[in-house]
GUTOR-854838 format. One record per residue (C-alpha): y, z, x. Coordinates in nm, 4 decimals, padded with zeros to 6 digits. Example, Ala and Ser with C-alpha at 12.3 -4.5 7.8 and 13.67 -1.06 7.14 Angstrom:
BEGIN
v:-00.4500&w:00.7800&u:01.2300
v:-00.1060&w:00.7140&u:01.3670
***
This chain:
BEGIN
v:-01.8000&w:-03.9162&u:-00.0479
v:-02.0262&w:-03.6458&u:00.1000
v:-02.3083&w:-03.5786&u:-00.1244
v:-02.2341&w:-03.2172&u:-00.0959
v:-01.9247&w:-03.2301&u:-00.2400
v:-01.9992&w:-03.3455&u:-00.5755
v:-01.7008&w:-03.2273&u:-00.8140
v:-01.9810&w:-03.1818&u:-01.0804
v:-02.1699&w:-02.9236&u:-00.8828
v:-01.8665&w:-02.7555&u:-00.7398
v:-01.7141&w:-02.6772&u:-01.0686
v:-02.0227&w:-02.5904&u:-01.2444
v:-02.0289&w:-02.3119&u:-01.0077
v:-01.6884&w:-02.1600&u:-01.0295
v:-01.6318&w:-01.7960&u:-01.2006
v:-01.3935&w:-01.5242&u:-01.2959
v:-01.3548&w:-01.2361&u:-01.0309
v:-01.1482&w:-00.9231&u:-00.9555
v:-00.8768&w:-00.8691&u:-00.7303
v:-01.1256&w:-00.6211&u:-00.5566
v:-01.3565&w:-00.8813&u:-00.5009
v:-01.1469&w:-01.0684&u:-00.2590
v:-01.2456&w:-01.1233&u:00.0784
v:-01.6325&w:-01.0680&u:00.0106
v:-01.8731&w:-01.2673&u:00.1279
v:-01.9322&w:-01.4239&u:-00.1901
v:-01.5561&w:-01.4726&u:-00.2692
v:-01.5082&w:-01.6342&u:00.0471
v:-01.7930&w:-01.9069&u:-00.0362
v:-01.6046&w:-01.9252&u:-00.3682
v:-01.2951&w:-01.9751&u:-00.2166
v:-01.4690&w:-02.2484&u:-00.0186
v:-01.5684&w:-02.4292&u:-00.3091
v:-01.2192&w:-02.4219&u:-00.5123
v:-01.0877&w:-02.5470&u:-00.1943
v:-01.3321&w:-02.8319&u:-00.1549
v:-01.2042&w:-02.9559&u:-00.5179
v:-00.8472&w:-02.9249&u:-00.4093
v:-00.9208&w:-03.1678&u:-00.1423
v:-01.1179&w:-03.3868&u:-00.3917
v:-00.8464&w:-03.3978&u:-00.6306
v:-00.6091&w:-03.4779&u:-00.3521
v:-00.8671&w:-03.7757&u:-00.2687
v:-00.8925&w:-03.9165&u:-00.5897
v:-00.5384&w:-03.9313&u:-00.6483
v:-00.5466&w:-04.1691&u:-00.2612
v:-00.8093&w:-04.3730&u:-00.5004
v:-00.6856&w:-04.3460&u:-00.8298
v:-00.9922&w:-04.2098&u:-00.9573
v:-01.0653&w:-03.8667&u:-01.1608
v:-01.4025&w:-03.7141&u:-01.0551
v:-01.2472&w:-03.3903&u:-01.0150
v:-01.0877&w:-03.4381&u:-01.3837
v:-01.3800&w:-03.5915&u:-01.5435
v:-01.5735&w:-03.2972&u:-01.4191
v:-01.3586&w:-03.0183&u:-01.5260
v:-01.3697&w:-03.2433&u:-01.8792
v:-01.7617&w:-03.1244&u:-01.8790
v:-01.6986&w:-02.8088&u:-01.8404
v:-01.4130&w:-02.7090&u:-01.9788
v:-01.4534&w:-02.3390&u:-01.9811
v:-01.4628&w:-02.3385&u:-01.6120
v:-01.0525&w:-02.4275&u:-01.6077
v:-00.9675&w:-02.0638&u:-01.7340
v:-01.1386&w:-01.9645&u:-01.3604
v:-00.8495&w:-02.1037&u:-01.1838
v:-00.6042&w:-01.9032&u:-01.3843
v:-00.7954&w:-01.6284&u:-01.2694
v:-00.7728&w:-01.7039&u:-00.9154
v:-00.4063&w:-01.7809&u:-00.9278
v:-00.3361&w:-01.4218&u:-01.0679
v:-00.5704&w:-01.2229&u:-00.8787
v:-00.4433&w:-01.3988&u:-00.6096
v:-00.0618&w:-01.3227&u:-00.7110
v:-00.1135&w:-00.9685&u:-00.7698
v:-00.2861&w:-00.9246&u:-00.4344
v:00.0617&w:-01.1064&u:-00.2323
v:00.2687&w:-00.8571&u:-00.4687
v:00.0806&w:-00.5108&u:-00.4210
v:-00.1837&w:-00.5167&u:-00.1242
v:-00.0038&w:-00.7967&u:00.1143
v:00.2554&w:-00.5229&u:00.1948
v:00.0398&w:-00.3036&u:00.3074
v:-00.1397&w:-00.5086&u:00.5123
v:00.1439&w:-00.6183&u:00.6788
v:00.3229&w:-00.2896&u:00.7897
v:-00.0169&w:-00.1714&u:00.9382
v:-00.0418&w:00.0339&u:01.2298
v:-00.3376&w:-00.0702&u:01.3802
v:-00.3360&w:-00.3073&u:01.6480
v:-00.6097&w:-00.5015&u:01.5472
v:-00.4523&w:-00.5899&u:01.2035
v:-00.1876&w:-00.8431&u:01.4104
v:-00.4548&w:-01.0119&u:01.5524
v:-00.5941&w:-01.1078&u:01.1227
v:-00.2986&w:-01.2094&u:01.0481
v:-00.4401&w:-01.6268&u:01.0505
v:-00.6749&w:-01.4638&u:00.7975
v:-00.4002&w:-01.3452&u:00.5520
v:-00.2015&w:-01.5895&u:00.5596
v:-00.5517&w:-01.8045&u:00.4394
v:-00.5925&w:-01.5498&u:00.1546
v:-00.2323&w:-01.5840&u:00.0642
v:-00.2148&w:-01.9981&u:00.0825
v:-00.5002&w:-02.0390&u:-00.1325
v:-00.3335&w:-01.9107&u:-00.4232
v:-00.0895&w:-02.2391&u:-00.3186
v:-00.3669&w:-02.4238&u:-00.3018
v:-00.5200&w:-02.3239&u:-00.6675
v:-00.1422&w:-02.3559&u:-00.8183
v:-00.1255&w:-02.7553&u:-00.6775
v:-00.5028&w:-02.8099&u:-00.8086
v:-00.3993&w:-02.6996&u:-01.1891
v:-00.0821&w:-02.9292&u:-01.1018
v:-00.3030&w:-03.2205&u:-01.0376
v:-00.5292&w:-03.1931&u:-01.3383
v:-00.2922&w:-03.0591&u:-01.5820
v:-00.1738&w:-03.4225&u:-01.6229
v:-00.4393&w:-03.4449&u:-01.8366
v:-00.3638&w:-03.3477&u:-02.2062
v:-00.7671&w:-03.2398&u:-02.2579
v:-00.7071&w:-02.9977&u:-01.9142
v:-00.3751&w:-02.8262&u:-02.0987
v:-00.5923&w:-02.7460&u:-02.3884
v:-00.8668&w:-02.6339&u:-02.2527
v:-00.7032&w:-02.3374&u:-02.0676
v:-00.6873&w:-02.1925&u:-02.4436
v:-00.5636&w:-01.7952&u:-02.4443
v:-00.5357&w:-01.8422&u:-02.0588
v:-00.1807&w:-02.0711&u:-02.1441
v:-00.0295&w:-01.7424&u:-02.1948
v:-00.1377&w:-01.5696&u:-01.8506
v:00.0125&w:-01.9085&u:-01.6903
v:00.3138&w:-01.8741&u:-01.8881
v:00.3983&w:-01.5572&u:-01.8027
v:00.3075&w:-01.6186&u:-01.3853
v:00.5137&w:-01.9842&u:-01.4218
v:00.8062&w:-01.8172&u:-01.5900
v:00.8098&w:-01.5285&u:-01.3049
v:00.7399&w:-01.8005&u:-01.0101
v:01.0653&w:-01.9910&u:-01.1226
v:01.2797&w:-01.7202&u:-01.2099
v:01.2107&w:-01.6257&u:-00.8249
v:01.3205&w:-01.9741&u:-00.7158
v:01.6147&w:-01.9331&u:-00.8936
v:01.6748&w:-01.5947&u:-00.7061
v:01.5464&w:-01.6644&u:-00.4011
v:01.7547&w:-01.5010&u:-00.1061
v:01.8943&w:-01.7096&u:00.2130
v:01.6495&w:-01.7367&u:00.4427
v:01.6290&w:-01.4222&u:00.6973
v:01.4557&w:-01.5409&u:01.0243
v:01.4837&w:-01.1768&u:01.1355
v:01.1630&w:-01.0986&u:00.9215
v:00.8370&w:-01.0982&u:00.9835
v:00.6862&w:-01.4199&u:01.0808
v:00.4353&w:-01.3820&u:00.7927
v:00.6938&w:-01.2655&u:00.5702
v:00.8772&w:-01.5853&u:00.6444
v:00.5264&w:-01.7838&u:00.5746
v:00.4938&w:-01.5992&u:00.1998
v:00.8503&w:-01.6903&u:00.1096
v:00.7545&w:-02.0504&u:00.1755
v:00.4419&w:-02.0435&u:00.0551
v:00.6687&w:-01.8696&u:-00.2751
v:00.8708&w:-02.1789&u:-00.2717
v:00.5897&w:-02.4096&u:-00.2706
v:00.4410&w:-02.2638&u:-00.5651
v:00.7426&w:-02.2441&u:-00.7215
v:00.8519&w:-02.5787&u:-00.7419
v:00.5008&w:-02.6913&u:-00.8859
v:00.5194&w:-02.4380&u:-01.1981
v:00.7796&w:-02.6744&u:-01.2744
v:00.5637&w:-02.9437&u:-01.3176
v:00.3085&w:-02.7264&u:-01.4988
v:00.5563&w:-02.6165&u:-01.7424
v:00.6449&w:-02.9421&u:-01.8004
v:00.2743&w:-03.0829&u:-01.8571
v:00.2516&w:-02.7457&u:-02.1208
v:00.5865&w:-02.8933&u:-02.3047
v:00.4209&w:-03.1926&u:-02.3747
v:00.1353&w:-03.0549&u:-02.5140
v:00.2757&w:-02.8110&u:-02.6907
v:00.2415&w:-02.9308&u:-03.0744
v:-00.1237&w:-02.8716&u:-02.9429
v:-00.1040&w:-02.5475&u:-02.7979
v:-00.0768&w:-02.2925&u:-03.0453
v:00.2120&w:-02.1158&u:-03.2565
v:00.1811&w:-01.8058&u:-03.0275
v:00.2257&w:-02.0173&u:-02.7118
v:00.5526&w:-02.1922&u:-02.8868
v:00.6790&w:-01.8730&u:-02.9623
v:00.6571&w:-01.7249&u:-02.5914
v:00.7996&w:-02.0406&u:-02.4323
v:01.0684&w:-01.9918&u:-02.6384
v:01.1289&w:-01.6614&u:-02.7516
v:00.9798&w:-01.4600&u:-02.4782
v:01.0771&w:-01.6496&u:-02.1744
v:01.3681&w:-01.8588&u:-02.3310
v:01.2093&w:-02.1480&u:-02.0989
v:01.5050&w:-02.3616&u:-02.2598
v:01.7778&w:-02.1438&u:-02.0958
v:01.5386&w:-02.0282&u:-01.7305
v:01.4953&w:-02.4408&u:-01.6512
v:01.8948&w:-02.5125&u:-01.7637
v:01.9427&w:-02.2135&u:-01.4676
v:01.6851&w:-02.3860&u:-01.2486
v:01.8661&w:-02.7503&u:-01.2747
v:02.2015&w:-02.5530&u:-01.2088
v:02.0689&w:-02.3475&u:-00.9265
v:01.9117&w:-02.6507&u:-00.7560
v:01.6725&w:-02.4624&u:-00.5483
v:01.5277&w:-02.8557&u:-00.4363
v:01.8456&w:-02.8900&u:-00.2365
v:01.9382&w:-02.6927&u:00.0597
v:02.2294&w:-02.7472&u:00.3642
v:02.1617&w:-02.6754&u:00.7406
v:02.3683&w:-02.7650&u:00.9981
v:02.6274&w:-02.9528&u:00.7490
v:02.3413&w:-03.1769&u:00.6479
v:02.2368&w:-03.1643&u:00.2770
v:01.8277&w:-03.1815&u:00.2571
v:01.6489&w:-03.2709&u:-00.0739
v:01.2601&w:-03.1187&u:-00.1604
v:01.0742&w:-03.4263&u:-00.1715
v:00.6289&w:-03.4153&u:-00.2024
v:00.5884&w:-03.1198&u:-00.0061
v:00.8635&w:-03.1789&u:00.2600
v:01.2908&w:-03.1959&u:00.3467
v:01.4470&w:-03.4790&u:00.3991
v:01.8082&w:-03.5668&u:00.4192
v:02.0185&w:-03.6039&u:00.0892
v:02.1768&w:-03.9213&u:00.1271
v:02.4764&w:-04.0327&u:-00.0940
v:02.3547&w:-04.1936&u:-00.4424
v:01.9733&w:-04.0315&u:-00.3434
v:01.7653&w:-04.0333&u:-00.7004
v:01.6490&w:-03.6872&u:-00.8736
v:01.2937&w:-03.5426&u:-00.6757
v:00.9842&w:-03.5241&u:-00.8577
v:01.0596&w:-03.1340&u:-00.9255
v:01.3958&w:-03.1874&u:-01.0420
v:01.2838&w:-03.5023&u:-01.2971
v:01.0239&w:-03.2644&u:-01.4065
v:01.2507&w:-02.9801&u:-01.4870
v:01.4816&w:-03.2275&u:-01.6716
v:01.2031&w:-03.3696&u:-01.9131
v:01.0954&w:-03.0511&u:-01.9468
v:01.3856&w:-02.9555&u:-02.1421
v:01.3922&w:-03.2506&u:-02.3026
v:01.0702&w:-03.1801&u:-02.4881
v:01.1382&w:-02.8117&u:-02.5513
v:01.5246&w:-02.9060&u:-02.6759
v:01.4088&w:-03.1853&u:-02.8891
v:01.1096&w:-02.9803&u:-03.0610
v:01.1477&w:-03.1322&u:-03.3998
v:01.0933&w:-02.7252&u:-03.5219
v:01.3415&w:-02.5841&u:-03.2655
v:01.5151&w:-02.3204&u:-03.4945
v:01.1657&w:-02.1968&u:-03.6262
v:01.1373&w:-02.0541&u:-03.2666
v:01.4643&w:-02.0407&u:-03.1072
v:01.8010&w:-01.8975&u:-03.1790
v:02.0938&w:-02.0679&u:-02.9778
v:02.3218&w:-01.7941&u:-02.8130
v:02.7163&w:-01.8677&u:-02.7032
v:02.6207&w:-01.7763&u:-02.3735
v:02.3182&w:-02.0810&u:-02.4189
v:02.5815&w:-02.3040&u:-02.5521
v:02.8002&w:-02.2411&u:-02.2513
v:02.5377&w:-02.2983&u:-02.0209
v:02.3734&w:-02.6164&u:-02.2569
v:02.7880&w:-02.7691&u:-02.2601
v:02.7665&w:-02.7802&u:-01.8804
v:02.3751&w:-02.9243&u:-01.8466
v:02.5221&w:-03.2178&u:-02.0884
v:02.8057&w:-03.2700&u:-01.7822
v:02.5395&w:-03.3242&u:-01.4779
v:02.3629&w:-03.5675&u:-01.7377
v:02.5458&w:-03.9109&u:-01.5761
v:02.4610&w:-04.2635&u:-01.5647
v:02.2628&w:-04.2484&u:-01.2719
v:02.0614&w:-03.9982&u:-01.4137
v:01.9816&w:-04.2238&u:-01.7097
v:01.8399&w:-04.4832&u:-01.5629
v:01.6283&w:-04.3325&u:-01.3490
v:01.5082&w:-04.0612&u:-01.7074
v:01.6178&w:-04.3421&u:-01.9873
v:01.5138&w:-04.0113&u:-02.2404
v:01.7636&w:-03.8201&u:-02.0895
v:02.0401&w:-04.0159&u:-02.2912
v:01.8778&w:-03.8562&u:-02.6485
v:01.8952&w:-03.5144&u:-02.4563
v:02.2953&w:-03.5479&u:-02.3584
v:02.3265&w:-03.5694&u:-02.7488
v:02.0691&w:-03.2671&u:-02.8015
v:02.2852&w:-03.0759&u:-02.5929
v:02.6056&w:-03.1746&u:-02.7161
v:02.4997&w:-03.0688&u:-03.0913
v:02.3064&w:-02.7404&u:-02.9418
v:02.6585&w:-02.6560&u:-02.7629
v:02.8958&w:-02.6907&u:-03.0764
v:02.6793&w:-02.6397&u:-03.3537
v:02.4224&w:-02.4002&u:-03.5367
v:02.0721&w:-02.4966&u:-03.5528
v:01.9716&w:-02.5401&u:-03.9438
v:01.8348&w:-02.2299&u:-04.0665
v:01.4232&w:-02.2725&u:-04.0720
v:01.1737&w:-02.0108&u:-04.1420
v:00.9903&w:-01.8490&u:-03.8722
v:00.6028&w:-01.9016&u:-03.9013
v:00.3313&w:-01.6273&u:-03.9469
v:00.1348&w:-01.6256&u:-03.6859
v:-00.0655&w:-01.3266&u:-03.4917
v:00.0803&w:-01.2823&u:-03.0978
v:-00.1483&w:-01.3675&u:-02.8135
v:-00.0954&w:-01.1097&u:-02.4918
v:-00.1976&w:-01.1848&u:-02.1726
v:-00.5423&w:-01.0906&u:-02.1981
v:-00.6525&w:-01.1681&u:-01.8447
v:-00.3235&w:-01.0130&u:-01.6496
v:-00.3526&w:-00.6709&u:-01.8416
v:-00.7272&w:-00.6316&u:-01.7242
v:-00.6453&w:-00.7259&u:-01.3807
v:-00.3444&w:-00.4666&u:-01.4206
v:-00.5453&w:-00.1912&u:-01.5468
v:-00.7853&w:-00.2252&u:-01.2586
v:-00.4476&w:-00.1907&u:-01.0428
v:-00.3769&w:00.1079&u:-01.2217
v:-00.7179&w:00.2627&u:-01.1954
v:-00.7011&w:00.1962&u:-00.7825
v:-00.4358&w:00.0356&u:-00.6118
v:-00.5028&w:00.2358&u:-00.2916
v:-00.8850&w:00.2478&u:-00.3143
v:-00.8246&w:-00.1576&u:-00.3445
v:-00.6039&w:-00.1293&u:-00.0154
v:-00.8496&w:00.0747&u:00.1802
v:-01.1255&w:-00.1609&u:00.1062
v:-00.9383&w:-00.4753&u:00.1738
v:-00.8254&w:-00.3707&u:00.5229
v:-01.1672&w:-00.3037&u:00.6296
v:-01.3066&w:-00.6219&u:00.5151
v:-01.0409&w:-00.8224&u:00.6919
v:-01.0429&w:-00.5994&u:00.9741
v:-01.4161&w:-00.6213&u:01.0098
v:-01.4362&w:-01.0088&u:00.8938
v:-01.6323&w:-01.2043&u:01.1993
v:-01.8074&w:-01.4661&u:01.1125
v:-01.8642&w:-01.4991&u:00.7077
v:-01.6455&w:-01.7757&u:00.7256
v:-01.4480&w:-01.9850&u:00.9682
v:-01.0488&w:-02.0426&u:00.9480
v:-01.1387&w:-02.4031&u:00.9859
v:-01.3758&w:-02.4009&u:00.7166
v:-01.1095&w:-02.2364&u:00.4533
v:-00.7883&w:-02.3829&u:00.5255
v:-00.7595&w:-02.6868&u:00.3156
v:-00.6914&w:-03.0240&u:00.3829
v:-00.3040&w:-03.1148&u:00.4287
v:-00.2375&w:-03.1937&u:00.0505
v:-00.1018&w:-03.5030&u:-00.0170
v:00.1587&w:-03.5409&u:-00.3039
v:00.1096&w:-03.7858&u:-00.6142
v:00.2852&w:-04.0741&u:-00.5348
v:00.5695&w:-04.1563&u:-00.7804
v:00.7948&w:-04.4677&u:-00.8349
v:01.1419&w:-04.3643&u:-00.6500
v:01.2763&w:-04.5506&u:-00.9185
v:01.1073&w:-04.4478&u:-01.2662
v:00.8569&w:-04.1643&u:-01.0883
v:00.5694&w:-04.3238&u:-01.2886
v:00.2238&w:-04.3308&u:-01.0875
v:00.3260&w:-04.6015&u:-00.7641
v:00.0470&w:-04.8015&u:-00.5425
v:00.2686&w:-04.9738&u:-00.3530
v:00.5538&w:-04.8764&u:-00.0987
v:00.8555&w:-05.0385&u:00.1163
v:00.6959&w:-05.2400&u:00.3840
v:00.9165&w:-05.1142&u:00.5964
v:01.0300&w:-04.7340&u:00.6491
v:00.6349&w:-04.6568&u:00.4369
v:00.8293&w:-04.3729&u:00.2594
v:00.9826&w:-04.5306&u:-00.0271
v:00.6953&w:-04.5607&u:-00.3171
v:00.7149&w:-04.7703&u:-00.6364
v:00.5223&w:-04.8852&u:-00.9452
v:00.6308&w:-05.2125&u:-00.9422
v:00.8899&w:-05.5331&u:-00.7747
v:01.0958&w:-05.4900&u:-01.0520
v:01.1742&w:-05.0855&u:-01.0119
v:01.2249&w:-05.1925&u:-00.5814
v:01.4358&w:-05.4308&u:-00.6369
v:01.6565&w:-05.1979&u:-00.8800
v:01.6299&w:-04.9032&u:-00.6230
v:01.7278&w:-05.1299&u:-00.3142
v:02.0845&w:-05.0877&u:-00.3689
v:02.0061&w:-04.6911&u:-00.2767
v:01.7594&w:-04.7259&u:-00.0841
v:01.8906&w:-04.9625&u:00.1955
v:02.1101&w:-04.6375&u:00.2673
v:01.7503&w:-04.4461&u:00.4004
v:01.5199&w:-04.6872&u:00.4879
v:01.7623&w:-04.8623&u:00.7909
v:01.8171&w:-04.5611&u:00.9258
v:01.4568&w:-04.4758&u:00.9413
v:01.3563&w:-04.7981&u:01.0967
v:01.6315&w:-04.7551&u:01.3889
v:01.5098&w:-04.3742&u:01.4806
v:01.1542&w:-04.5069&u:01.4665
v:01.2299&w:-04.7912&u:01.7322
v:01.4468&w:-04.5535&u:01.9335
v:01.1307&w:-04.3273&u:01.9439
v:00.9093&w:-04.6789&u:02.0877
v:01.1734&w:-04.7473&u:02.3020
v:01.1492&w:-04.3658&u:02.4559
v:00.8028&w:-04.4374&u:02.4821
***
């Protein structure tokens, strides 16, 4: 590793800003570093290591600085991206690399809180900030589940911010999931607003119905799969996202305290009655705890929850997005102005090469189990797995993807 990128260092150095602040000079050398830490992340998953972790461990406080980044970074897409965008000037066409920088690395900063989030010690620390990421996950995936069909008469960086939408998306899944099984460490008031305020229970049992993972283009069915489409084939295993959305409501259903937080509506037992349907064999054994939820849901669907008191507790807000809203308030215009003369004037404070990150590379899960996998098929070098035993148990499904793979490859030598 280059001894300038020590994870240490980087982190030690990372801070809280405001959404004016963006595109400064010293924002973009920020931006440079939380980049540089995404990559690192993405490297020591390659290694199985966990600099980036351990060093986020020793400073724990700095974690609450990505939050920040992630919703300064959201509020700029939502109210000053339009702007720049519909532009007169000439010159503004010719930044548009540059925005679409500005507007990945809030992708970027989403998939390095996925990464270190697996931690339990990471989900803590975030303390008060849970409830900003709450709020933003809750919003990201209640936009998957809305999202519109794809309009390729738009803007070509219109078309880039829905995907990059997408992207971020589908890993608030995974961060809502980490939060779920944590939360018996979280907080009452974090509890509450999973439940009460979002009715995360309900939004995910949408998600899994919506199946935003799965999409159809010319006939062909295409599954979501690390980062990328590939074709659905018949008997094809849930995707990461979708597993993660499934144990997510397992831990939230299952809450040993559910009816201290969460009343169960006809129109939830509707929707729970047909969630306990798509559970299916297959389904088990690839998420054996998915069995205990069929039952959950079956009881949830026909029955009352037992009556259980509601705790005292005193309601966290979303300290962080209400000041970044009330500097909105004060200026949204004065924040436009300035931003289109920085990006219009940008030269050479920082290259695009310098702030695009690298190409992330997913964690690679067992096809099988999706526990942490080292090894893959020796053949197509798609197919991960944990261990012999989980290949030998996926073969049967995977023999459908992997020949066809290995013929398109050799027709591709043979062109050659």
């Amino acid at each position: 590793m280059d001894e300038g990128l020590r994870p240490g260092e980087l982190v030690s150095e990372l801070y809280c800003h405001r959404i004016k602040d963006i595109a400064t000079k010293e924002w973009w050398s920020l931006m440079n570093k939380q980049s540089k830490l995404c990559q690192l992340s993405v490297m020591d998953m390659k290694t199985s290591e966990e600099k980036v972790v351990e060093a986020f461990k020793n400073y724990p406080g700095k974690v609450v600085t990505l939050v920040n980044e992630v919703l300064c970074l959201s509020l700029w897409r939502k109210e000053v991206l339009p702007a720049l965008i519909t532009d007169p000037c000439d010159k503004m066409s010719s930044r548009f690399p540059l925005i679409y920088i500005i507007m990945y690395h809030e992708s970027s900063m989403v998939a390095l809180l996925e990464i270190i989030m697996f931690h339990s010690e990471i989900c803590i620390a975030l303390g008060d900030a849970a409830v900003d990421l709450v709020d933003y996950c809750a919003a990201q995936i209640t936009r998957l589940i809305s999202r519109p069909q794809k309009d390729e008469s738009k803007h070509e960086i219109l078309l880039q911010k829905e995907e990059i939408e997408f992207g971020i998306g589908m890993r608030c899944i995974t961060i809502i999931f980490y939060l779920a099984e944590n939360i018996n460490s979280l907080g009452l008031s974090l509890t509450s607003r999973i439940f009460s305020t979002h009715d995360f229970p309900l939004l995910l049992c949408s998600l899994i119905d919506e199946q935003p993972w799965i999409r159809e283009k010319n006939g062909e069915k295409l599954q979501f799969i690390d980062g990328s489409w590939h074709r659905k084939c018949n008997g094809s295993l849930a995707g990461r996202h979708e597993a993660n959305a499934w144990l997510a409501v397992h831990q939230l259903l299952l809450h040993p305290e559910l009816g201290k937080f969460y009343s169960v509506t006809e129109y939830a037992k509707g929707k729970f009655m047909r969630m306990e349907t798509k559970i299916d064999d297959d389904l088990v054994s690839q998420m054996p705890p998915l069995q205990e939820l069929k039952q959950g849901l079956l009881y949830l669907s026909n029955f009352q929850l037992p009556e259980q008191k509601p705790p005292v507790m005193l309601e966290l807000l979303p300290e962080m997005t209400n000041a970044l809203l009330r500097e909105g308030i004060e200026g949204w215009s004065t924040i436009i102005k300035i931003q289109k003369k920085r990006i219009l004037e940008h030269s050479d404070m920082v290259t695009i090469a310098d702030s695009l990150p690298l190409q992330e590379a997913p964690r690679n899960l067992c096809t099988h189990c999706t526990q942490p996998a080292k090894s893959r098929c020796s053949k197509c070098k798609i197919a991960w797995y944990c261990s012999r035993n989980c290949q030998l148990q996926h073969f049967p499904y995977h023999k459908i993807e992997c020949e066809p793979v290995e013929s398109v490859g050799a027709g591709r030598d043979a062109e050659k």
